[in-house]
C-alpha positions as CSV (number, residue, x, y, z in Angstrom):
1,X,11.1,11.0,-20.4
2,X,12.2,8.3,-18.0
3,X,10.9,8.3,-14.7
4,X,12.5,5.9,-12.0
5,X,9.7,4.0,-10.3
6,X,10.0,3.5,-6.6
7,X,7.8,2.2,-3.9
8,X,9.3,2.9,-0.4
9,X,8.2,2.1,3.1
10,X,10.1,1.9,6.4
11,X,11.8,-1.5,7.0
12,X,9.7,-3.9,7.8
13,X,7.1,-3.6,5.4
14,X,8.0,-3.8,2.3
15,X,6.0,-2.9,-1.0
16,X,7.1,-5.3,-3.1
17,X,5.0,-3.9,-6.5
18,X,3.0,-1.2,-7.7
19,X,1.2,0.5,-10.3
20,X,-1.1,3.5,-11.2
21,X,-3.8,3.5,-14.2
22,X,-6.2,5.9,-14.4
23,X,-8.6,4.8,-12.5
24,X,-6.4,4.1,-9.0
25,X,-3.1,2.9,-7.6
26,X,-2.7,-0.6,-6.5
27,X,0.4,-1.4,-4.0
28,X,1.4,-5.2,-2.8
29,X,2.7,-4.9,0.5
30,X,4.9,-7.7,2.5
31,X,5.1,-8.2,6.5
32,X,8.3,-8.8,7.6
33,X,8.2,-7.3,10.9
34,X,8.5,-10.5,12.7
35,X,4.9,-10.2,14.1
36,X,1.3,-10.0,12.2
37,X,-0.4,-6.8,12.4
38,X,-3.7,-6.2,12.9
39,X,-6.3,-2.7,11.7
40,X,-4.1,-2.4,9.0
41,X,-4.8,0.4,7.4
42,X,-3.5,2.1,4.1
43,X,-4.0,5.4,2.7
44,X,-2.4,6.6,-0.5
45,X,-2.0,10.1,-1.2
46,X,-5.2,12.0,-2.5
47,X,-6.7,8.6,-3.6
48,X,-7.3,8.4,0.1
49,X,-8.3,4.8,1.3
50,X,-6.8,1.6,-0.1
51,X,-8.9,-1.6,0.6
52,X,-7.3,-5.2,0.2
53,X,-8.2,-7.0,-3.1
54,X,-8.9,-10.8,-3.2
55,X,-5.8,-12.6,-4.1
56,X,-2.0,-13.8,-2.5
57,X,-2.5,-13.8,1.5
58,X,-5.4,-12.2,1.7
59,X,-9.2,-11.6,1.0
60,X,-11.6,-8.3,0.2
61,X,-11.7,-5.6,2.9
62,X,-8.9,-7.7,5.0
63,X,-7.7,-6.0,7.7
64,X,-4.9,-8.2,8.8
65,X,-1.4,-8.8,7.4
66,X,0.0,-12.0,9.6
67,X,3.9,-12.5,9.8
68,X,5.4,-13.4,6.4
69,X,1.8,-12.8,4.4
70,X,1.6,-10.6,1.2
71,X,-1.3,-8.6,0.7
72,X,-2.7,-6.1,-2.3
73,X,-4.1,-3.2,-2.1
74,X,-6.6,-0.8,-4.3
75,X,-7.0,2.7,-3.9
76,X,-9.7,4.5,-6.1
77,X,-8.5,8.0,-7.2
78,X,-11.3,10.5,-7.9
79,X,-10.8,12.5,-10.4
80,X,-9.0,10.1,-12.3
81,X,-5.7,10.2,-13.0
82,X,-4.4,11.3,-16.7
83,X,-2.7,8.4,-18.5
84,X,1.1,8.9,-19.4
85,X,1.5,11.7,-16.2
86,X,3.7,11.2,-13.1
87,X,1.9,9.9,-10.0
88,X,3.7,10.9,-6.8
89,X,2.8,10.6,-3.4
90,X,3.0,10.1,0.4
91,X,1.3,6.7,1.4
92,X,0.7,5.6,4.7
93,X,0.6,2.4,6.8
94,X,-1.1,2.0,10.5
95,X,-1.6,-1.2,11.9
96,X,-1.9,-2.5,15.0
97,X,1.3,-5.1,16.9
98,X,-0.6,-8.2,17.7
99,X,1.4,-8.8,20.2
100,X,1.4,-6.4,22.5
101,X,-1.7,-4.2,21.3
102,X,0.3,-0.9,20.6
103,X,-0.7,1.1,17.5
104,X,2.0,1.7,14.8
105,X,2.3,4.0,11.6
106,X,4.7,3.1,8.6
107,X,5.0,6.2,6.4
108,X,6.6,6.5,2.8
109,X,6.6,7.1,-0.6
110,X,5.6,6.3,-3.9
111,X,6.3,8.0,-7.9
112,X,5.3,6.1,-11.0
113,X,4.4,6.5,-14.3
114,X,0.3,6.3,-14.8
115,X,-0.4,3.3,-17.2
């Protein structure tokens, strides 16, 4: 069966790829807010918790996504998640506005196949 993949987050933020094995889902997020964001946060459905991974813009357990940066992210999903099945979710986004300290949330969505 075919089953559109999407990645959506409020403008702003976009999640520019994404994919689901069974182990965890991994999103790439990209600031284009106009300002970098600070206590960024991520949480992805029942995985919970996803952590930057080393690699484009940023470094393990970075909690910062600057103006124009491109960040990944891993979340582990326990119990794992059954090869060939749907993943669908909520995921969440809160950061902080470095520039004038207020506290922001970016909620949306994400459905893919599990690779």
């Amino acid at each position: 069966k075919f089953l559109p993949s999407k990645c959506q987050l409020p403008a702003g933020i976009a999640c520019t790829d994404h994919s689901a094995t069974g182990s965890g889902v991994t999103v790439v997020l990209r600031n284009g807010m106009g300002f970098d964001a600070t206590n960024v946060a991520v949480s992805i459905g029942k995985c919970g918790t996803a952590t930057a991974i080393a690699g484009g813009d940023c470094t393990i357990g970075q909690t910062t996504l600057n103006n124009g940066a491109q960040c990944t992210y891993q979340a582990t999903c326990s119990p794992a998640l059954l090869g060939g099945a749907k993943f669908s979710a909520a995921f969440g986004v809160t950061y902080t506005n470095a520039d004038t300290g207020l506290s922001l949330p970016a909620n949306g969505s994400i459905t893919t196949r599990v690779g």
